[in-house]
C-alpha positions in Angstrom: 101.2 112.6 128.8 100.5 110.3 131.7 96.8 109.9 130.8 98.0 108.9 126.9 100.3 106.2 128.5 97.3 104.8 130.7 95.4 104.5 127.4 97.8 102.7 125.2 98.6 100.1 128.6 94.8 99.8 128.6 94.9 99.1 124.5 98.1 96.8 124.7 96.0 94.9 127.9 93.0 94.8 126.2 94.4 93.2 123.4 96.4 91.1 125.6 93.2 89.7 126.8 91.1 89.6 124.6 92.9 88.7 121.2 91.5 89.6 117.8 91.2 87.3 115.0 93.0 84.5 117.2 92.8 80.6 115.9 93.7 79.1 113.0 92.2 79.1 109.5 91.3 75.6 108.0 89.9 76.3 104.6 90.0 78.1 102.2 93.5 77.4 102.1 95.6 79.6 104.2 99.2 81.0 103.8 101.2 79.6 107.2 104.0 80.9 108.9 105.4 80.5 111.7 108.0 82.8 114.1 110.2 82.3 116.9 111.9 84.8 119.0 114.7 82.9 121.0 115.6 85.1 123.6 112.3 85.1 125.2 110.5 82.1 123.6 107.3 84.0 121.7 105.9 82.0 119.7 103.3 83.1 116.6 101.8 81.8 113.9 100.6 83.6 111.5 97.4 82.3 109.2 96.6 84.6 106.1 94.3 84.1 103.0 94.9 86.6 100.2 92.6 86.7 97.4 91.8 89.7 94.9 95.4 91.6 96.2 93.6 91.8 99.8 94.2 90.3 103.0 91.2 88.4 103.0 91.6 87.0 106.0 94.2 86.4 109.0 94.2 84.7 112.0 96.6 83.9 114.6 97.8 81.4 117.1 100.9 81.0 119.9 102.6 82.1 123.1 103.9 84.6 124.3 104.0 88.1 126.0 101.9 90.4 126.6 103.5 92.5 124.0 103.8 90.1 121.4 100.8 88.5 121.6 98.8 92.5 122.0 101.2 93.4 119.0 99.5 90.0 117.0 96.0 91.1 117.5 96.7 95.0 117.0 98.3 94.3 113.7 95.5 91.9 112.9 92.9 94.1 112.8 95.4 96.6 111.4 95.9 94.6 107.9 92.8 92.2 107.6 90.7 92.9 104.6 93.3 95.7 103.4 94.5 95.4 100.0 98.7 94.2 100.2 99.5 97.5 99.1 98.3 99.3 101.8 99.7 96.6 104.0 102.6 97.4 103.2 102.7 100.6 104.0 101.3 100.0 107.2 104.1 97.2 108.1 106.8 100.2 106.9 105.2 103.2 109.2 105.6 100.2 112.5 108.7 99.3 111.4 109.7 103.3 111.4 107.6 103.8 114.8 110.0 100.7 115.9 113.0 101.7 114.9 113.9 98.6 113.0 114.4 97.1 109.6 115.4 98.8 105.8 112.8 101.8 107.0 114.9 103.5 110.4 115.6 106.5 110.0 115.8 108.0 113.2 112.4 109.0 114.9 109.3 108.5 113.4 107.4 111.7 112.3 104.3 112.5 114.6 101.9 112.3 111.4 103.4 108.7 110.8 102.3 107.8 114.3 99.4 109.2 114.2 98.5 107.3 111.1 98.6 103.9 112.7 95.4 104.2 114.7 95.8 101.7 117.9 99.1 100.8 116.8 100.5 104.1 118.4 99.5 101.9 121.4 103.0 100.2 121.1 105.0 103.3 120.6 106.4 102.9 124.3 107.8 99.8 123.6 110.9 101.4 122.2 111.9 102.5 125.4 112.9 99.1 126.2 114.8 97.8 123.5 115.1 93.6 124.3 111.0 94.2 124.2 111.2 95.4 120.3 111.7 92.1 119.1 108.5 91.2 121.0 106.3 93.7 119.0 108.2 93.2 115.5 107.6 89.4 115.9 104.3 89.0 114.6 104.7 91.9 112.2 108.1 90.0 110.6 106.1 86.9 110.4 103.1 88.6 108.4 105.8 90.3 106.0 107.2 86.3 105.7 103.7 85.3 104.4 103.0 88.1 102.3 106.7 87.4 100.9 105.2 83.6 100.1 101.9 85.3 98.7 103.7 87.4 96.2 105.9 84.2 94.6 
């Protein structure tokens, strides 16, 4: 187990980083929306183009821990170029794997884990529950834009 846990803090550091699909998006037109987590002061904003019921493209910009900002760029490459759909799937097996939202239900099932790829990485984040709000952060600010997206 140890060796699993050295590879998701080398995952959550690598992304920490070295940031995936970081910046902001100037044209075409981009969905924006921003999130705040009080307590700590994380900061994201999240930039999203959706065209053909796809994530076309995302980007994102802020501040914040290592966690939040890792959680940003694993869910990035997560959800970019996937149609919404599956998107939302995805966003529902994290939430699960977190322990938050409409979708807790106790602990997660393995498979469910095991479906989110690198995203497992942030599994041992609900260990420490003030640090879930961290990892949700970009991932309730994503579910905010698509929310715009589907008006």
């Amino acid at each position: 187990m140890a060796d699993l846990d050295d590879l998701y803090r080398e995952i959550i550091l690598d992304h920490y980083k070295n940031p995936r699909n970081s910046g902001t998006i100037e044209s075409p037109p981009a969905l924006v929306e921003e999130g705040f987590n009080p307590l700590c002061g994380d900061e994201v904003k999240v930039y999203v183009v959706v065209g053909d019921g796809r994530i076309a493209d995302i980007r994102i910009s802020g501040q914040g821990c290592s966690i939040s900002r890792s959680s940003a760029s694993l869910m990035s490459q997560a959800v970019k170029g996937k149609p919404l759909s599956e998107v939302l799937e995805v966003l529902a097996r994290f939430r699960r794997m977190m322990g938050v939202g409409e979708e807790e239900q106790g602990e997660p099932e393995v498979a469910d884990v095991h479906n989110l790829g690198e995203l497992a990485a942030l599994q041992g984040v609900v260990k420490f529950p003030v640090r879930i709000k961290c990892a949700t952060l970009p991932w309730n600010t994503l579910s905010a834009a698509i929310a715009r997206a589907s008006d």
